[in-house]
C-alpha atoms as an extended CHARMM CRD file, in Angstrom:
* protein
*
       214  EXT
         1         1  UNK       CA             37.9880000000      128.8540000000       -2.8050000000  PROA      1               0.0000000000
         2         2  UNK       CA             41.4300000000      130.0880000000       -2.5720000000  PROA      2               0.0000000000
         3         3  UNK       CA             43.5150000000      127.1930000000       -2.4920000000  PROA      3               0.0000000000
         4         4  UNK       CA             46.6590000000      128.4820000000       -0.9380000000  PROA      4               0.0000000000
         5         5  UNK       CA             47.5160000000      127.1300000000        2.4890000000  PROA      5               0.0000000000
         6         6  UNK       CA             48.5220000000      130.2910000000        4.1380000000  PROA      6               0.0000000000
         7         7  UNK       CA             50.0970000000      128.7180000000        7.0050000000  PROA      7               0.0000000000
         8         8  UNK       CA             51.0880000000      124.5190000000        7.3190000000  PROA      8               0.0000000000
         9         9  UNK       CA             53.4730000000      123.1970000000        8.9880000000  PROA      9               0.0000000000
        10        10  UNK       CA             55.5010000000      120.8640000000        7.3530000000  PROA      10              0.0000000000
        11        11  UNK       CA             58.4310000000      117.9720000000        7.5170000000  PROA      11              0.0000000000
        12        12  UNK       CA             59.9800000000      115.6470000000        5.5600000000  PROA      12              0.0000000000
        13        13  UNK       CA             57.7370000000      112.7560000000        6.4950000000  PROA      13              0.0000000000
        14        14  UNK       CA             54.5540000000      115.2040000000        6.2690000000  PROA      14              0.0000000000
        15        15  UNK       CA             54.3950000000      116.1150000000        2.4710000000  PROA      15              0.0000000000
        16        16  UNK       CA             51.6180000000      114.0130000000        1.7010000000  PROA      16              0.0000000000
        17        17  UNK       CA             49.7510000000      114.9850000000        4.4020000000  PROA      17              0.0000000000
        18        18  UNK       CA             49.9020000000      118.6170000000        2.7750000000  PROA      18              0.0000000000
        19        19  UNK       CA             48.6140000000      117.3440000000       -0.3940000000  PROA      19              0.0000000000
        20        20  UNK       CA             45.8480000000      115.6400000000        0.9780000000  PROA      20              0.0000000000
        21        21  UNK       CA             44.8620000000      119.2010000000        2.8560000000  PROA      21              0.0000000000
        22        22  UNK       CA             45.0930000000      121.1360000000       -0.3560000000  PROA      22              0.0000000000
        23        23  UNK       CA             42.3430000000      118.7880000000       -1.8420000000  PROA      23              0.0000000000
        24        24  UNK       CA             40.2290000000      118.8720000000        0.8760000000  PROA      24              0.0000000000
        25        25  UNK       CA             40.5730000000      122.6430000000        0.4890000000  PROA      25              0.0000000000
        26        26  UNK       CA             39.9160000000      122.4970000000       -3.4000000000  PROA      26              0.0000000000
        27        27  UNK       CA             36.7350000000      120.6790000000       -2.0200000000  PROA      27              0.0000000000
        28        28  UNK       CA             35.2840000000      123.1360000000       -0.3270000000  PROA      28              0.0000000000
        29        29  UNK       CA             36.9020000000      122.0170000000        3.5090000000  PROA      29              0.0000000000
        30        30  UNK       CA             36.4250000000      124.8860000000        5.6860000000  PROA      30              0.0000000000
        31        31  UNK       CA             38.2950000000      123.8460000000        9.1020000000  PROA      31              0.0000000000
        32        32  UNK       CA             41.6000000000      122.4250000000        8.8370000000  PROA      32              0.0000000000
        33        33  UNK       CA             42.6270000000      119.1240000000       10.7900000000  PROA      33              0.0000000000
        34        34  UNK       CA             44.0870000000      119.0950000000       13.9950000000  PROA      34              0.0000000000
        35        35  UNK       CA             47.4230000000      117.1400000000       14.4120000000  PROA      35              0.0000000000
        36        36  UNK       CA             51.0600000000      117.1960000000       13.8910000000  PROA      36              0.0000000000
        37        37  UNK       CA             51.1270000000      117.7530000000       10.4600000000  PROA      37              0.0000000000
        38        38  UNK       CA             49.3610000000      121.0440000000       10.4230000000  PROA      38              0.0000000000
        39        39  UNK       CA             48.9080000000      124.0760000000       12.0580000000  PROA      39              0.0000000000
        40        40  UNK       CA             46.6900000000      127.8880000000       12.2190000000  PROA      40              0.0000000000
        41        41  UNK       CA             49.1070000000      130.3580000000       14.1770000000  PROA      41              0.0000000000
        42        42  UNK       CA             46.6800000000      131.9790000000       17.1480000000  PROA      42              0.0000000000
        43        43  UNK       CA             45.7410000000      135.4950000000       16.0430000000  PROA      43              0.0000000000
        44        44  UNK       CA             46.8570000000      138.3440000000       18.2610000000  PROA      44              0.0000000000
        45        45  UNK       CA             43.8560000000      137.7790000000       20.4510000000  PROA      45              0.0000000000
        46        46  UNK       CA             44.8030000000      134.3420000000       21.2990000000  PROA      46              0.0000000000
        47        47  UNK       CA             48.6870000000      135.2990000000       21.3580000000  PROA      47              0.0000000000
        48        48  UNK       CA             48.1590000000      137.7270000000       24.4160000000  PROA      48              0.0000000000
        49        49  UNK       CA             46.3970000000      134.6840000000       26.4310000000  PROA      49              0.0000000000
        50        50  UNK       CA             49.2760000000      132.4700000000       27.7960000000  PROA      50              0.0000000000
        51        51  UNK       CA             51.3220000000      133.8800000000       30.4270000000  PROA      51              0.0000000000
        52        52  UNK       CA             54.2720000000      135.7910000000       29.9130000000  PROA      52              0.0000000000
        53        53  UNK       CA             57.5510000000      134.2500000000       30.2690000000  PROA      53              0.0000000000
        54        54  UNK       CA             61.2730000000      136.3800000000       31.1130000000  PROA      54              0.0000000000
        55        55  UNK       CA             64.0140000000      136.6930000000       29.0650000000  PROA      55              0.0000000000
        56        56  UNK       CA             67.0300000000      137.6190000000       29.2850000000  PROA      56              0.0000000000
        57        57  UNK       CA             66.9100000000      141.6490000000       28.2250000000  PROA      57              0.0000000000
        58        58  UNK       CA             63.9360000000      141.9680000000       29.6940000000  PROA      58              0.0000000000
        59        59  UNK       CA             63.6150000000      144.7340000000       32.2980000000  PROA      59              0.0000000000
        60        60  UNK       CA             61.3690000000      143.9790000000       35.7920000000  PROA      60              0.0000000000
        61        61  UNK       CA             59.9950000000      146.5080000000       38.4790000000  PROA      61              0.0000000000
        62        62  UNK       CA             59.6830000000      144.9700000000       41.4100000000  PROA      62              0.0000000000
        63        63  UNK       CA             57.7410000000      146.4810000000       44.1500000000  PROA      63              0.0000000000
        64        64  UNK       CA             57.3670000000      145.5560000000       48.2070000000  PROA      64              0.0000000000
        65        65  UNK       CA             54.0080000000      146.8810000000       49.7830000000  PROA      65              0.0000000000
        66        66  UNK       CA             54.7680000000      147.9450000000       53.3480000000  PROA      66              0.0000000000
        67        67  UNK       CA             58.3640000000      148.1520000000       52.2740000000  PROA      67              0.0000000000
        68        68  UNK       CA             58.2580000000      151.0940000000       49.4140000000  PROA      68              0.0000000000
        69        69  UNK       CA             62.3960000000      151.7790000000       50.6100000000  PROA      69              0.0000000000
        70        70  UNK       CA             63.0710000000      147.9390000000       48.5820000000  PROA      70              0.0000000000
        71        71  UNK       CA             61.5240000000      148.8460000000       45.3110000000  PROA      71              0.0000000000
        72        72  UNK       CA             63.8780000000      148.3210000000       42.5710000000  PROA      72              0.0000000000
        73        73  UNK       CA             63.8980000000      148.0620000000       38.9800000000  PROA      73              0.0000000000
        74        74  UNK       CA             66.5070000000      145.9470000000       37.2210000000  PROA      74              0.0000000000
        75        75  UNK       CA             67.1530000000      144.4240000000       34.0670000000  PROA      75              0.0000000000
        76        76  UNK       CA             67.4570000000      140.3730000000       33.5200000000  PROA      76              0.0000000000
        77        77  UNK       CA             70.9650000000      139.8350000000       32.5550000000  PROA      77              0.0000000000
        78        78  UNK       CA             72.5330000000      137.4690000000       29.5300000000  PROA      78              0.0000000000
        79        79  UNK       CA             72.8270000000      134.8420000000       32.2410000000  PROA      79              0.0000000000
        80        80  UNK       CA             69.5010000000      135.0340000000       33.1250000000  PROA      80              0.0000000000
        81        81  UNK       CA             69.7910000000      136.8740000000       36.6140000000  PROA      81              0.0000000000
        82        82  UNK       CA             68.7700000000      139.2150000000       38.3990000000  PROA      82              0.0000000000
        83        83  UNK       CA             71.3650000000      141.2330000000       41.1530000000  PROA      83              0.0000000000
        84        84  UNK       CA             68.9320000000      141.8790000000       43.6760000000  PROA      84              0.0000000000
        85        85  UNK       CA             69.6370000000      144.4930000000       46.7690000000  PROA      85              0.0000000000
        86        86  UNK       CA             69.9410000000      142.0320000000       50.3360000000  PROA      86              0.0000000000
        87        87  UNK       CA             69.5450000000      138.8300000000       48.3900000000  PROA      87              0.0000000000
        88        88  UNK       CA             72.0480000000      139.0060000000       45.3500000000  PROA      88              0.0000000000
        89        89  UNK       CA             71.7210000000      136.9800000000       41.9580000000  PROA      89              0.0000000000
        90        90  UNK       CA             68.7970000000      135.2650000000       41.6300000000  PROA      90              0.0000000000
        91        91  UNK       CA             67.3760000000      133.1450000000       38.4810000000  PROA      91              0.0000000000
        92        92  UNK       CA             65.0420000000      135.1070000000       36.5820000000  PROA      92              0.0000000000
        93        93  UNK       CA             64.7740000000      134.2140000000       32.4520000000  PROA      93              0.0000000000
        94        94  UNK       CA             61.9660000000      131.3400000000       32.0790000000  PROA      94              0.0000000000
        95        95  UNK       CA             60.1100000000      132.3360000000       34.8910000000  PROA      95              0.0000000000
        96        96  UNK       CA             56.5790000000      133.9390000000       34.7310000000  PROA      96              0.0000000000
        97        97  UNK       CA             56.1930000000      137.0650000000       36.5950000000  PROA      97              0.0000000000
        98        98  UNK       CA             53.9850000000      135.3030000000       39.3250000000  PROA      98              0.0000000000
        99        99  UNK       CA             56.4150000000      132.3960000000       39.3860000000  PROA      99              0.0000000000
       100       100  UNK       CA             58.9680000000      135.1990000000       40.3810000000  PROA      100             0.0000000000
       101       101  UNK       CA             57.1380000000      137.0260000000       42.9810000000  PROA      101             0.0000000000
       102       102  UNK       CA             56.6560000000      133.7430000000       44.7840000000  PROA      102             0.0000000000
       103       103  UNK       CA             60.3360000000      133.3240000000       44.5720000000  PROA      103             0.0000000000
       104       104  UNK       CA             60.9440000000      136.5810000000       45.9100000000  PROA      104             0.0000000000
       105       105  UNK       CA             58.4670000000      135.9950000000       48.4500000000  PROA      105             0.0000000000
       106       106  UNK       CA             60.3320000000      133.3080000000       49.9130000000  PROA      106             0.0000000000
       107       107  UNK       CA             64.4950000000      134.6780000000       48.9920000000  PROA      107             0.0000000000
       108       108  UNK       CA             62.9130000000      137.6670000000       51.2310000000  PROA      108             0.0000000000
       109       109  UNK       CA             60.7700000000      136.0890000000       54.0950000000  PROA      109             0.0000000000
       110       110  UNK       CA             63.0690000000      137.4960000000       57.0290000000  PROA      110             0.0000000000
       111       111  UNK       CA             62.8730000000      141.1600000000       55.6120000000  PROA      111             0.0000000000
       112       112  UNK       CA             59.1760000000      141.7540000000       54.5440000000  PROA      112             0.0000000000
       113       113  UNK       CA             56.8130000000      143.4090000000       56.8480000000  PROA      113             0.0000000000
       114       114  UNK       CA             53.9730000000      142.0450000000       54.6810000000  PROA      114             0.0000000000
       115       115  UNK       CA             54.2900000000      138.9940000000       52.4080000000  PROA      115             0.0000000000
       116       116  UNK       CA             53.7110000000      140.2860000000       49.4240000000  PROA      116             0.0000000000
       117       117  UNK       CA             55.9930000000      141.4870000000       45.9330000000  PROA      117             0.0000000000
       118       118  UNK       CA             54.8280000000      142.6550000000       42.9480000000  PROA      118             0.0000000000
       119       119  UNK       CA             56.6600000000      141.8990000000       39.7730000000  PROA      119             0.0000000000
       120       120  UNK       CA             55.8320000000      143.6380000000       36.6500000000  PROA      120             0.0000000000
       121       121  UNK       CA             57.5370000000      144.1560000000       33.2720000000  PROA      121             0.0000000000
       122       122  UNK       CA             58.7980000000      147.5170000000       32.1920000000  PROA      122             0.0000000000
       123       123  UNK       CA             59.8650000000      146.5970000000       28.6420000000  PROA      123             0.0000000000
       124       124  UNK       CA             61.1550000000      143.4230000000       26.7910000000  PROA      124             0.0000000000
       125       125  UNK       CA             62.9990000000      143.5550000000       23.6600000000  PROA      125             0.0000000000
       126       126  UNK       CA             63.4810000000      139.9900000000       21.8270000000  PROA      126             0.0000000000
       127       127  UNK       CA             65.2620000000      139.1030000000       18.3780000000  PROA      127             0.0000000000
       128       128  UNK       CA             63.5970000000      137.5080000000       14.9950000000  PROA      128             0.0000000000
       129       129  UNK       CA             66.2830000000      136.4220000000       12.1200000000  PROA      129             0.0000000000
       130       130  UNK       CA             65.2510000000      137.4750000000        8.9390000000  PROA      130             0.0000000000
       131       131  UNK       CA             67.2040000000      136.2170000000        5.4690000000  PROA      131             0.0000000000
       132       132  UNK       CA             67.1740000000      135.5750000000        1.4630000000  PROA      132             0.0000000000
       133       133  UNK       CA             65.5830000000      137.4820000000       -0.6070000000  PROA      133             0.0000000000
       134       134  UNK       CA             65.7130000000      140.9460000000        1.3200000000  PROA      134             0.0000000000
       135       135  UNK       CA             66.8730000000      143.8000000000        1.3770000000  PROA      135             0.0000000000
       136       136  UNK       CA             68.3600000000      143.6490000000        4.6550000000  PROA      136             0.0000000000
       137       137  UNK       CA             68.9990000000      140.4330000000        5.5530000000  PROA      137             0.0000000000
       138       138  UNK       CA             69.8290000000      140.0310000000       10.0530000000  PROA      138             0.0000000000
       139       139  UNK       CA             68.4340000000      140.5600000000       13.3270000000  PROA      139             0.0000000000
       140       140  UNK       CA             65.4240000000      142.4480000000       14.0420000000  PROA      140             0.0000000000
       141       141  UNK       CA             64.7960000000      143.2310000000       17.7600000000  PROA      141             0.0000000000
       142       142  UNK       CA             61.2340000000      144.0980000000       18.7300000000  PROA      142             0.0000000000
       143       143  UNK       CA             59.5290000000      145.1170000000       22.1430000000  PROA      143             0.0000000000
       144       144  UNK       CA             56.4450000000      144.0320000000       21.0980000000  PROA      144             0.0000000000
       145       145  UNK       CA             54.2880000000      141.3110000000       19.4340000000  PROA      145             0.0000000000
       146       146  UNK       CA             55.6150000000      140.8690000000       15.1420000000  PROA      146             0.0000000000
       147       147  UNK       CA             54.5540000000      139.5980000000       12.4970000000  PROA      147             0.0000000000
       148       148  UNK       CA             56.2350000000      138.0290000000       10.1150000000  PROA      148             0.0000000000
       149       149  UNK       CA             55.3640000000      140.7440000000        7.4850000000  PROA      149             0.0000000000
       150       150  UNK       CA             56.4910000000      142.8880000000        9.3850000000  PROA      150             0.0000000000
       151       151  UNK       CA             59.5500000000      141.6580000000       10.2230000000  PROA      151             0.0000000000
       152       152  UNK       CA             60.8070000000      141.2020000000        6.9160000000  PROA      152             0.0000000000
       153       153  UNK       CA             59.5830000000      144.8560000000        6.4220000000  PROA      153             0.0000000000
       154       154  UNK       CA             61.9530000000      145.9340000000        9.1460000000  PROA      154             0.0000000000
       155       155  UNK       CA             64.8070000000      144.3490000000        7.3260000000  PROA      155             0.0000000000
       156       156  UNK       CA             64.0790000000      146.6600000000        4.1880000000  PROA      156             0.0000000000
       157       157  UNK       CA             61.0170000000      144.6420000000        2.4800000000  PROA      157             0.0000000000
       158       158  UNK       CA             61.2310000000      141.9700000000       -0.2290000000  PROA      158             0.0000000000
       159       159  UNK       CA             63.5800000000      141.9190000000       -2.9630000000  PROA      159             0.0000000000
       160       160  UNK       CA             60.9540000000      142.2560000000       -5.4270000000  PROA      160             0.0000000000
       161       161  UNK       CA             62.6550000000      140.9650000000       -8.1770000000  PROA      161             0.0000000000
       162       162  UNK       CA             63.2740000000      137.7490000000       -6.8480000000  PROA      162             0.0000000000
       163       163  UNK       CA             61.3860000000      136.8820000000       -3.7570000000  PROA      163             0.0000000000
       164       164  UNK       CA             58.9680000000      133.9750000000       -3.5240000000  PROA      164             0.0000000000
       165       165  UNK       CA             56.2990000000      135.4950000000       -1.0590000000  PROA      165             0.0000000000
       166       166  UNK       CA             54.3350000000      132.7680000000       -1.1010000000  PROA      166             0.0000000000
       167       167  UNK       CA             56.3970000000      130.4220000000        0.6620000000  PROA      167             0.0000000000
       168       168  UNK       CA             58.2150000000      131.8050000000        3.2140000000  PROA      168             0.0000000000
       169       169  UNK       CA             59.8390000000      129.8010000000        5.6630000000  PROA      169             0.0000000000
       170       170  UNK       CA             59.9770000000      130.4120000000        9.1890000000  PROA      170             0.0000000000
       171       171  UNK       CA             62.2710000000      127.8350000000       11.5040000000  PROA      171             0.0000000000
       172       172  UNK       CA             60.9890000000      127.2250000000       15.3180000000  PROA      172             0.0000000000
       173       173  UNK       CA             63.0740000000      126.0740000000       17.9990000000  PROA      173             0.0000000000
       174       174  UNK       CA             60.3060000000      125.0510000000       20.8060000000  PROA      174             0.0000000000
       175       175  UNK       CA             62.1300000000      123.4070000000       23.5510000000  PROA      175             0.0000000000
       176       176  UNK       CA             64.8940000000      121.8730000000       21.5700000000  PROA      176             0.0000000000
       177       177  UNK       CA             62.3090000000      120.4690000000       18.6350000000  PROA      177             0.0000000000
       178       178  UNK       CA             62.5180000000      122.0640000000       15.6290000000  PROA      178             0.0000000000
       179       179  UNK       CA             59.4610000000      123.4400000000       13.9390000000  PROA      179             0.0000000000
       180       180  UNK       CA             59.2280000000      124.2200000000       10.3250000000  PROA      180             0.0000000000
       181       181  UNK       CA             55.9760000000      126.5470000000        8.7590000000  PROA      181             0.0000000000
       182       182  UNK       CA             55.4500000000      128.1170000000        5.2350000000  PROA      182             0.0000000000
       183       183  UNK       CA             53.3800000000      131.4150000000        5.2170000000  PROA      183             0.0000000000
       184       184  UNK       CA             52.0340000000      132.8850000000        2.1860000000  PROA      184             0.0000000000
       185       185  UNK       CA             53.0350000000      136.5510000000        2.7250000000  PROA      185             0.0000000000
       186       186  UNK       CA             51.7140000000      137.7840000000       -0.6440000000  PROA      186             0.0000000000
       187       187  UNK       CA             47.9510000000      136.8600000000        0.2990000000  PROA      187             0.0000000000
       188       188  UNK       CA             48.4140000000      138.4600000000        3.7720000000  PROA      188             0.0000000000
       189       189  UNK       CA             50.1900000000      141.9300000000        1.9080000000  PROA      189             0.0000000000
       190       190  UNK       CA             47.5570000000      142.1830000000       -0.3420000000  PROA      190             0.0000000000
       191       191  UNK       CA             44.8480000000      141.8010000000        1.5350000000  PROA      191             0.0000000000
       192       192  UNK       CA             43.3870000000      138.0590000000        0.8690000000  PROA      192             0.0000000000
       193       193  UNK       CA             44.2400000000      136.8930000000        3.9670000000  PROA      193             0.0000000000
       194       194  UNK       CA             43.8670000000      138.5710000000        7.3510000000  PROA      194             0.0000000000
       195       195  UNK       CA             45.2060000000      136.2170000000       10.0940000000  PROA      195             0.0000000000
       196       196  UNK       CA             48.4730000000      137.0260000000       10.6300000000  PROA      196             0.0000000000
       197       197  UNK       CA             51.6520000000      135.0690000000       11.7960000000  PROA      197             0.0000000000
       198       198  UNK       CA             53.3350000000      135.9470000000       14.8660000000  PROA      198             0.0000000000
       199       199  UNK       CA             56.3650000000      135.3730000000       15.2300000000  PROA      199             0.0000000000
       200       200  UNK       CA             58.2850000000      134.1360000000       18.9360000000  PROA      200             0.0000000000
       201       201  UNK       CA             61.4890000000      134.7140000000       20.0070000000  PROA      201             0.0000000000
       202       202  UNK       CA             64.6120000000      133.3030000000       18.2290000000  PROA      202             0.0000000000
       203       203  UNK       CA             62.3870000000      132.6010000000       14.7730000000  PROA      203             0.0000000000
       204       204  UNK       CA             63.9320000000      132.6820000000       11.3470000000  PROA      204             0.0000000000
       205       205  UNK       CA             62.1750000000      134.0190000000        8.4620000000  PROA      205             0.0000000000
       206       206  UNK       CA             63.7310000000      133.1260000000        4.8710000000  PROA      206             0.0000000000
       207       207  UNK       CA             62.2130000000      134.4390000000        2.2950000000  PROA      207             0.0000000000
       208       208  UNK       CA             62.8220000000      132.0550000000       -0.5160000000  PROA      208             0.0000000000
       209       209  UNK       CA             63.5480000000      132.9840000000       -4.3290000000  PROA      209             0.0000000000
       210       210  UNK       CA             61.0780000000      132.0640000000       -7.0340000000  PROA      210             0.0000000000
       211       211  UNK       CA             62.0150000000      128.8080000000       -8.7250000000  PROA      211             0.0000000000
       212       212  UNK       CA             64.4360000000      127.9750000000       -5.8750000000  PROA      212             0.0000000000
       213       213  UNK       CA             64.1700000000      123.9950000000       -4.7800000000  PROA      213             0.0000000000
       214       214  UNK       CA             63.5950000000      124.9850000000       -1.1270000000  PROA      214             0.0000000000
């Protein structure tokens, strides 16, 4: 068995928790435990399920049965607002899209002939980080769902003559905790492995150099 762990997450107090998964992986382990020292990124299939939640960038259309002259389409601002026709600013960026048309259900009660507004997204753009050992090192901005591959493919590929592609970090901030995963990018661009990492909003990807202590 391939004993690379494609995707772990790790922390300073969870190292030995690693090793202990790479031997039960030398022995022939074919799930991997469930807890806080490790963790399978959801496939694209299982990325699509949760709900979607506004940012700021995003761009909404948002559309009044029985009251077609209100339709609008506007984008979510840096602050996280919307500038609404009738109602003004309203808060936008965290919200789902149903959590929004109840909102606007309510900020336009007095004005609807029928209760009812329809919020859906006409494109979303968010930013990855990508740095070390490529060829491009910065922001990438995507509209839709990345990998990391292919994020450090949009910042020019790996510098091939020193990047450590199996252990590339990736830094998570999730609510103000801090999340910390190594992928091994080499298995996934040859072929090895097939479940790939998708990346969220705000991520960094550094791509480590070979013999470097990190």
């Amino acid at each position: 068995m391939n004993a690379d762990i494609t995707f772990t997450r790790l922390s300073l107090a969870s190292r030995w928790a690693a090793l202990i998964l790479a031997a039960a992986l030398f022995a022939g382990c074919d799930t991997m435990p469930s807890g806080p020292t490790s963790r399978v990124q959801p496939d694209m299939q299982q990325a699509h399920s949760g709900a979607i939640t506004l940012r700021e960038g995003d761009v909404v259309k948002i559309t009044f049965p029985g009251s077609a002259n209100m339709d609008t389409t506007e984008p979510i601002r840096r602050d996280g607002k919307l500038n609404l026709p009738l109602i003004g600013e309203v808060d936008a960026a965290g919200l789902t899209p149903t959590a929004l048309q109840d909102k606007l259900v309510k900020a336009y009660a007095s004005q609807l002939s029928t209760k009812e507004v329809v919020v859906a997204v006409q494109s979303s753009t968010f930013p990855v980080f990508v740095t070390g050992a490529v060829l491009r090192p910065g922001k990438v901005l995507s509209d839709h769902p990345i990998t990391a591959l292919e994020a450090v493919m949009e910042s020019g590929g790996f510098n091939y003559d020193t990047a450590n592609m199996k252990k590339v970090h990736i830094d998570r901030n999730d609510n103000g905790a801090m999340q910390h995963f190594i992928v091994n990018l080499k298995a996934v661009l040859v072929g090895t492995e097939t479940n790939s990492f998708y990346l969220q909003p705000g991520d960094i990807v550094y791509v480590p150099e070979r013999f470097s202590p990190f």
